[in-house]
FISEPA-364603 format. One line per field, with one value per atom (N, C-alpha, C, O, CB): atom name; z, y, x. Coordinates in Angstrom, 3 decimals, m for minus. Glycine has a CB too. Layout:
// residues N
lovex = [CA ...]
w = [Z ...]
v = [Y ...]
u = [X ...]
This chain:
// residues 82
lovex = [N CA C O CB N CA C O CB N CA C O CB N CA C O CB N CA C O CB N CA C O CB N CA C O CB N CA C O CB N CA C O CB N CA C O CB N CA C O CB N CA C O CB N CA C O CB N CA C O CB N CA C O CB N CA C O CB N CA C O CB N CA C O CB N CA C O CB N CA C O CB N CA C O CB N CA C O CB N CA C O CB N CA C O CB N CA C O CB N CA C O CB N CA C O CB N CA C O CB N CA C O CB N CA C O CB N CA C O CB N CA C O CB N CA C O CB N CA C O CB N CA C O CB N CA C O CB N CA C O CB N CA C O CB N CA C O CB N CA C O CB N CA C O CB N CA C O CB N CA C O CB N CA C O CB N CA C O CB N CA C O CB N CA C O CB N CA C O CB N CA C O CB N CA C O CB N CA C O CB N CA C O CB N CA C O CB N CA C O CB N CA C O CB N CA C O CB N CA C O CB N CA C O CB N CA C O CB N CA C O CB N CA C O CB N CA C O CB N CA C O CB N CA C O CB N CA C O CB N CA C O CB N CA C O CB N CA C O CB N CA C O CB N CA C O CB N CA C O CB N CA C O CB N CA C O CB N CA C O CB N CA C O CB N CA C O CB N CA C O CB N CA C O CB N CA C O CB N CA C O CB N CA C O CB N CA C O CB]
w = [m0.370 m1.151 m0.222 0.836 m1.884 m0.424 0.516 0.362 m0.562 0.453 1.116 1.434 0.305 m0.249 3.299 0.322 0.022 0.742 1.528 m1.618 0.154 1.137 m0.225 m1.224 2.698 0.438 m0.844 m0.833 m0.039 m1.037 m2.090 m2.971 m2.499 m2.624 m4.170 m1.648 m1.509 0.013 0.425 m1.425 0.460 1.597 1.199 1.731 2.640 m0.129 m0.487 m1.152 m1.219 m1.286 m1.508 m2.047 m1.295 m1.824 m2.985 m0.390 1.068 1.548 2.194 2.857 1.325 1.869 3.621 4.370 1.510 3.859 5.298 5.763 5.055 5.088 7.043 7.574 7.879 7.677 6.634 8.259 8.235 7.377 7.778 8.110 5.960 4.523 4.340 3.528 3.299 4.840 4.545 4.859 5.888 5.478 4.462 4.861 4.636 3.458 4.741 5.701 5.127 4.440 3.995 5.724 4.082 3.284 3.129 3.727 2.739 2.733 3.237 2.569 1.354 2.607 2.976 2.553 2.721 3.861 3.042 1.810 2.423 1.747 0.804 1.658 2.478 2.204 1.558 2.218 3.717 0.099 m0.463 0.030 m0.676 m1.634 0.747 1.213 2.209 2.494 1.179 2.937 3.841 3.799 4.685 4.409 2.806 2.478 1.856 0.746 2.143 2.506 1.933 1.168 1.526 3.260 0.518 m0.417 0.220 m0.408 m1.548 1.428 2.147 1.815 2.070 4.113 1.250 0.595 2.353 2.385 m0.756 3.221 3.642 4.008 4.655 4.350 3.922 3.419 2.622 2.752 2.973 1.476 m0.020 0.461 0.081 m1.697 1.249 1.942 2.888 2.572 2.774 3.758 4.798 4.400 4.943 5.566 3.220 2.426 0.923 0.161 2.821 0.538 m0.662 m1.812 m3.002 m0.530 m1.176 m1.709 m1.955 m2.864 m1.217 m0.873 m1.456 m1.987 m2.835 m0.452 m1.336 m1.951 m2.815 m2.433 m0.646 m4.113 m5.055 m4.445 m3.342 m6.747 m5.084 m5.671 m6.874 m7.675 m5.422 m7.335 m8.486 m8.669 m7.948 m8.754 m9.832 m9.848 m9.211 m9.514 m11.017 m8.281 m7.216 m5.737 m4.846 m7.563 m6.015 m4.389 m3.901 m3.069 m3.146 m4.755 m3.779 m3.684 m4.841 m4.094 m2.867 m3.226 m3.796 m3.900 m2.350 m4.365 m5.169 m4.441 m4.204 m6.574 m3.897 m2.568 m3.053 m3.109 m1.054 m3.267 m3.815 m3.068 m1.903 m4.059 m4.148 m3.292 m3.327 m3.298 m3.290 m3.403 m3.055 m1.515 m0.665 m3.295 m0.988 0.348 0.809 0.051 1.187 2.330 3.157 3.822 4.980 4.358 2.813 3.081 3.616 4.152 2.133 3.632 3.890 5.011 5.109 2.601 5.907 7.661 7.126 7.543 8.520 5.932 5.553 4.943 4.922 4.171 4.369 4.059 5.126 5.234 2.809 6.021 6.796 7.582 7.835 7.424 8.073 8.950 8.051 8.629 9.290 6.871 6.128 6.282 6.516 4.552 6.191 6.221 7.433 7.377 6.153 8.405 10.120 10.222 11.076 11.483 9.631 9.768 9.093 9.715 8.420 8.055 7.187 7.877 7.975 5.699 8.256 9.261 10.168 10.412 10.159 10.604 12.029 11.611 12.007 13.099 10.512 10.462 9.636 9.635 9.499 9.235 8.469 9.233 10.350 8.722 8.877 9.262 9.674 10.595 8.848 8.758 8.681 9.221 9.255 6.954 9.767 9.455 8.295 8.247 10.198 7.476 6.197 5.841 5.363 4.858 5.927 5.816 6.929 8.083 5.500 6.770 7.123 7.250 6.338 6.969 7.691 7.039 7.132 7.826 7.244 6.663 6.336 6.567 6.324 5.040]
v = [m18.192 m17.280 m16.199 m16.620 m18.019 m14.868 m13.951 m13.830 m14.484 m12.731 m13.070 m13.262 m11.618 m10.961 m13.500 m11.460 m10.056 m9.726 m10.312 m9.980 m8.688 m8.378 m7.801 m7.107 m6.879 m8.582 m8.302 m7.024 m6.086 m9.009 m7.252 m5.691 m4.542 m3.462 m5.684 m4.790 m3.258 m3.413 m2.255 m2.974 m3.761 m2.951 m2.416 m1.329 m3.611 m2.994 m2.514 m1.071 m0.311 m3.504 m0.636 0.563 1.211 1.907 0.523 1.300 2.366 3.229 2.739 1.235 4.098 5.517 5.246 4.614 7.168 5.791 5.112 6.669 7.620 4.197 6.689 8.034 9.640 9.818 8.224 10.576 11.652 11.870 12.007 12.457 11.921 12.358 11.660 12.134 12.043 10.779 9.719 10.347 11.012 8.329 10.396 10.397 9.796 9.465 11.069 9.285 8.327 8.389 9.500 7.937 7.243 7.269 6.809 5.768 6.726 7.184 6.146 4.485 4.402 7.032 3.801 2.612 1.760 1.807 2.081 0.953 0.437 m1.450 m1.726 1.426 m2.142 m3.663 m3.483 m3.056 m4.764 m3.878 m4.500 m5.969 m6.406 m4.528 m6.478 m7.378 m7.580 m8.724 m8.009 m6.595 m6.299 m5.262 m5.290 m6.226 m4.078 m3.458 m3.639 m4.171 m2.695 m3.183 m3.236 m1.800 m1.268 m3.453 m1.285 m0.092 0.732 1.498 m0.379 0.789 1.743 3.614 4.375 1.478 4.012 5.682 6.233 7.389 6.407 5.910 7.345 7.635 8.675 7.834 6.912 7.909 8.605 9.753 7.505 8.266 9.054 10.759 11.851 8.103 10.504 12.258 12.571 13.553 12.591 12.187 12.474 12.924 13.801 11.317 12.078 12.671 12.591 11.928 11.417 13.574 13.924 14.376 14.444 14.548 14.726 15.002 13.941 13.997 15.884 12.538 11.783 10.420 9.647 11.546 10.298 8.695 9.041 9.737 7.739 8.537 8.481 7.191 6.684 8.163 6.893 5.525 5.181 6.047 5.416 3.866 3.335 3.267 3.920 2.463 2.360 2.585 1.750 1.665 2.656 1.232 0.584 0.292 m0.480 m0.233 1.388 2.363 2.644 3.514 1.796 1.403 0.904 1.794 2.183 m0.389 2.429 3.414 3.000 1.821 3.981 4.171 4.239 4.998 5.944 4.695 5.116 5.717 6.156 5.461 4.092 7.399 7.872 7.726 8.047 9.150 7.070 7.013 7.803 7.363 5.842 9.214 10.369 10.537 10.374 11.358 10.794 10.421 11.854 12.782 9.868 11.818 12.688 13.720 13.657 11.745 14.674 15.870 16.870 17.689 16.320 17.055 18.317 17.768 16.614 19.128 18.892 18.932 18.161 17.210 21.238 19.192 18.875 17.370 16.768 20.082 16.843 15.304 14.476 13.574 14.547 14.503 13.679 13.888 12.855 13.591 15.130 15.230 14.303 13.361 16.941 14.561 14.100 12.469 11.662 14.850 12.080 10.657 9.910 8.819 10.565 10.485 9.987 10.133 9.412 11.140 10.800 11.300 9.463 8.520 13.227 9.506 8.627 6.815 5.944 8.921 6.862 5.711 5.208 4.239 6.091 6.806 6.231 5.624 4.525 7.507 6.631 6.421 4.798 4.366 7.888 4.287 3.170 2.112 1.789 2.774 1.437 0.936 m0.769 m1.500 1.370 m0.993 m2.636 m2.181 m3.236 m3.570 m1.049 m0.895 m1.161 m1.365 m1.394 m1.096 m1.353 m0.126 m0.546 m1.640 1.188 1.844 1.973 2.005 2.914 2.045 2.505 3.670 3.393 1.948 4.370 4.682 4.186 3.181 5.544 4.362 3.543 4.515 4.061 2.894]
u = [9.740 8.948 8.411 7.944 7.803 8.390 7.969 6.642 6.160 8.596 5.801 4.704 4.506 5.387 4.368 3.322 2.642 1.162 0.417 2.410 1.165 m0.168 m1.176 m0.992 0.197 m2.384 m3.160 m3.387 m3.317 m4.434 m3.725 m3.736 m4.234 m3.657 m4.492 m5.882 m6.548 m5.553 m5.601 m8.834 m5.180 m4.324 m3.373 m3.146 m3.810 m2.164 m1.207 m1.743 m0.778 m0.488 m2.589 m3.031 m3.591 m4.457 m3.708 m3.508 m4.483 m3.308 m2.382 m5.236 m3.350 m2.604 m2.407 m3.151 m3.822 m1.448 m0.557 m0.640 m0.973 1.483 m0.280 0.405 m0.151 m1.352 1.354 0.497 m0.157 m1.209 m2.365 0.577 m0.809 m1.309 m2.496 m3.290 m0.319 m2.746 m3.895 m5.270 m5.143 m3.718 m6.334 m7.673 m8.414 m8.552 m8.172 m9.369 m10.600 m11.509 m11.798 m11.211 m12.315 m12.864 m14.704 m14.977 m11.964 m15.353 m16.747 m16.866 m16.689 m18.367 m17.020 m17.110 m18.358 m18.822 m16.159 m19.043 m20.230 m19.654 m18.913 m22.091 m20.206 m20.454 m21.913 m22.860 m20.408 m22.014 m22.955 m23.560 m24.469 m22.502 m23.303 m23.985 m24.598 m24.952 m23.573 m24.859 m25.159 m26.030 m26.884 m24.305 m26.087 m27.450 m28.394 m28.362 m27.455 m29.586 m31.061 m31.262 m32.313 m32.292 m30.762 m31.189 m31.852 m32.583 m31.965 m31.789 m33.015 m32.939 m33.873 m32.785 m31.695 m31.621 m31.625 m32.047 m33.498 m31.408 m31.254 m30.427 m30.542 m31.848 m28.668 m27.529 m27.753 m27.328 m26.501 m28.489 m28.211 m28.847 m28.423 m29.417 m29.789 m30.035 m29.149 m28.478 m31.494 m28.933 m27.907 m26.525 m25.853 m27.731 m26.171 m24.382 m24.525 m23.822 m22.732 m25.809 m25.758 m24.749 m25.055 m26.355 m23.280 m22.436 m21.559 m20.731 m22.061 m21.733 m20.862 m21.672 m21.226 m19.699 m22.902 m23.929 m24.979 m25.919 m24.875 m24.866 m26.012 m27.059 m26.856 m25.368 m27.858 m28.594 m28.693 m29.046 m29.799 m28.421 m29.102 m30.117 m30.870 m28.951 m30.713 m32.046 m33.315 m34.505 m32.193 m32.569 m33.183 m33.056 m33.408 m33.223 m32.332 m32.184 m31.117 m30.861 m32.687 m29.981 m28.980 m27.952 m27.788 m28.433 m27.039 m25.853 m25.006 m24.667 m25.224 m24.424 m23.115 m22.533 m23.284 m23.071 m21.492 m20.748 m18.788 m17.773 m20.874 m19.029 m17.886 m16.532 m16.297 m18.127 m15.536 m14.545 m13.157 m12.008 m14.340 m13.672 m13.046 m12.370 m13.244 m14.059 m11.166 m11.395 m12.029 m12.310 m9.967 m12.200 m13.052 m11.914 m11.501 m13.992 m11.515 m10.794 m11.354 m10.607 m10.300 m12.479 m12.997 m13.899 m14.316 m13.710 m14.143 m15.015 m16.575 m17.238 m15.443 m16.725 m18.485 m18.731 m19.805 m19.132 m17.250 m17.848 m17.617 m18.448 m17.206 m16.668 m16.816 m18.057 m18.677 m15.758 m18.609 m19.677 m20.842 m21.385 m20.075 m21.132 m22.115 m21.610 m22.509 m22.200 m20.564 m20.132 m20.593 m21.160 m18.645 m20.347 m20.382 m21.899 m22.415 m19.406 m22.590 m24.164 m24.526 m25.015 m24.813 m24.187 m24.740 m24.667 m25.532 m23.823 m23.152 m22.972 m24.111 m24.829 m21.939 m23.751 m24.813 m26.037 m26.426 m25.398 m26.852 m28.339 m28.550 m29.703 m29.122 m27.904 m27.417 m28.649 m28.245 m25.504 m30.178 m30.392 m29.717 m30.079 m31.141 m28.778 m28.186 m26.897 m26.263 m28.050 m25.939 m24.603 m23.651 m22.438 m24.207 m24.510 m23.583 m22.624 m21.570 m24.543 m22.675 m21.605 m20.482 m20.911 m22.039 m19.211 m18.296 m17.050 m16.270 m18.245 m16.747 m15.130 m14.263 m14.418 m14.508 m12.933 m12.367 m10.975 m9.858 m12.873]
């Protein structure tokens, strides 16, 4: 029987064409909002702080800068790119 590869890897863009993306682990954040200022263009909050983190990838200079901003300031490291 051949093997496969689970799914969210089989769907991740490979190669030149590819760009990343912001990613956060929910289990690992405390809702603290201050991505949601730092990359206003790509992290909302719910209504209890927590982000909603768009998964548009990071084509353009200004989201990734806002992305890499947001990483860093990340008190738990819960965001990533990807």
């Amino acid at each position: 029987m051949a093997r496969t590869a689970p799914l969210r890897e089989a769907r991740q863009a490979t190669g030149p064409t590819a760009h990343p993306s912001l990613r956060i682990d929910p289990a690992i954040c405390d809702g603290v909002g201050i991505c949601a200022h730092l990359a206003p263009d790509l992290i909302t909050v719910d209504s209890w702080g927590y982000p909603i983190v768009s998964v548009t990838p990071l084509e353009r200079g200004s989201d990734r800068r806002q992305a890499e901003a947001a990483v860093r300031a990340c008190p738990r490291k819960a965001l990533f790119v990807r």
